[in-house]
C-alpha positions, 0 to 999 in steps of 0.5 A: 294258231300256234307261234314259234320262235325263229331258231334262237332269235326272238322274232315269233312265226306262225306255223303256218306261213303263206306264201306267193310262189307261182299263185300271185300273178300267175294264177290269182289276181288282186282280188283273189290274193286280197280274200286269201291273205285276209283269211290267213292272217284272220286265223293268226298267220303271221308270215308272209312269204315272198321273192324278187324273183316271183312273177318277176318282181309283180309278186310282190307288187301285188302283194304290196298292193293287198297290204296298202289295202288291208291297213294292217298294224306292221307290227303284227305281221312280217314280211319276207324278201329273197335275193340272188335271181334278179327280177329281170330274168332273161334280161339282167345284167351283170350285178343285177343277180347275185349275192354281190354288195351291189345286188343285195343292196339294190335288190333290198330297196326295190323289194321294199318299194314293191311290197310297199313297206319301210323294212323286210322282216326276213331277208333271205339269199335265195341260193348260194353265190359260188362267184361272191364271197361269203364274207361281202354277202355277210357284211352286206346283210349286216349292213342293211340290218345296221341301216333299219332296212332288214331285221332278220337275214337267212339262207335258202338252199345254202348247203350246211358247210356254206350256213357254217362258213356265214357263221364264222366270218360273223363272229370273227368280223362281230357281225349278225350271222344268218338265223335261218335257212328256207329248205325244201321240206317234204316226204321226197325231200328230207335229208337237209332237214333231218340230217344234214343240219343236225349239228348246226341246229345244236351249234348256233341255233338254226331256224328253218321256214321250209318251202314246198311242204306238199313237193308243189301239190304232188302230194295232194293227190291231184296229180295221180290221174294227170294235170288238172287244168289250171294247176301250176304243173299245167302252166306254161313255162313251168315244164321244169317243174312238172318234169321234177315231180310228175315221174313214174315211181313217185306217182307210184309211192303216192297210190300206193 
């Protein structure tokens, strides 16, 4: 397994990470999750990936339920959280999503009883808040950082104006910035990475930890001929999903 370094942090990552999206409970149950995540970190990964949000917090929960098993030294691995959806979905409340100080807070805690750990690894905003301010998202971060309680803090889908705008209230107030941010990476989807993050990059050292390498397995090929059964585009509730990527010119590009 190769290991990078994540942006200009010292903190090193697996090339591969494995992550919980849609799988954990959705898909897979505890034993099927337990011989996964032994094989991937058997072959040196290193980073394992996940979400509030994910099956409504039972991702994590079941991911937390597999690390408790496998008795790993914490040290030789890490282990991510993502906040802004709340994990009650359709039920939240006011502050319970959100990249407010109370969210991010609580959202932090119930993340790290979940997975059954003293601390998250990486910490990422999930999506930008458009009604929290950049600088009480900050300070929040920072303070969970100060607390023990996160050791890294990142963005996810934050657009390059927003990461820069982190950054400078960092620096004003002296506060730790983000280190990275999680796009959506693949061959559909490649601006954010190849252009529009040129710059910051070269400027504070940006991380990435991208997500949907294979544009959520359209680019297996397994979907050229329909959705096979058990796939996640054949899953209920995850229309949406499929609608985003089962389109004719991109089953098009893909035979081609």
């Amino acid at each position: 397994m190769q290991y990078r370094r994540l942006g200009k942090s010292g903190l090193q990552v697996s090339v591969l990470s494995f992550g919980s999206w849609v799988s954990f409970s959705k898909q897979i149950n505890d034993k099927v999750a337990d011989e996964l995540m032994g094989i991937a970190y058997d072959k040196g990964v290193n980073f394992f990936d996940n979400a509030e949000v994910y099956a409504l917090g039972e991702s994590e929960k079941m991911m937390g339920r597999v690390l408790k098993k496998k008795k790993w030294d914490r040290t030789s691995y890490t282990v991510s959280s993502k906040v802004f959806w709340g994990w009650r979905g359709k039920d939240n409340k006011p502050n319970q999503f959100g990249l407010s100080r109370k969210h991010v807070t609580e959202a932090c805690n119930e993340a790290l009883q979940r997975l059954g750990v003293d601390y998250l690894d990486m910490y990422f905003c999930h999506r930008p808040d458009k009604n929290t301010p950049i600088e009480e998202t900050v300070w929040a971060m920072n303070h969970l950082i100060q607390q023990g309680k996160v050791m890294y803090w990142g963005t996810s889908e934050w657009s390059g104006v927003e990461i820069m705008e982190a950054h400078r209230i960092a620096e004003k107030y002296k506060l730790i910035g983000p280190t990275m941010e999680q796009p959506q990476y693949n061959l559909f989807e490649r601006n954010k990475v190849e252009n529009e993050f040129l710059e910051i990059y070269k400027g504070v050292g940006l991380g990435t930890t991208i997500w949907s390498p294979l544009a959520s397995g359209l680019l297996s090929g397994k979907y050229n001929d329909g959705l096979p059964k058990g796939s996640r585009f054949a899953l209920e509730g995850f229309d949406w999903l499929k609608d985003r990527w089962m389109m004719d010119d991109k089953i098009k590009k893909l035979r081609s």
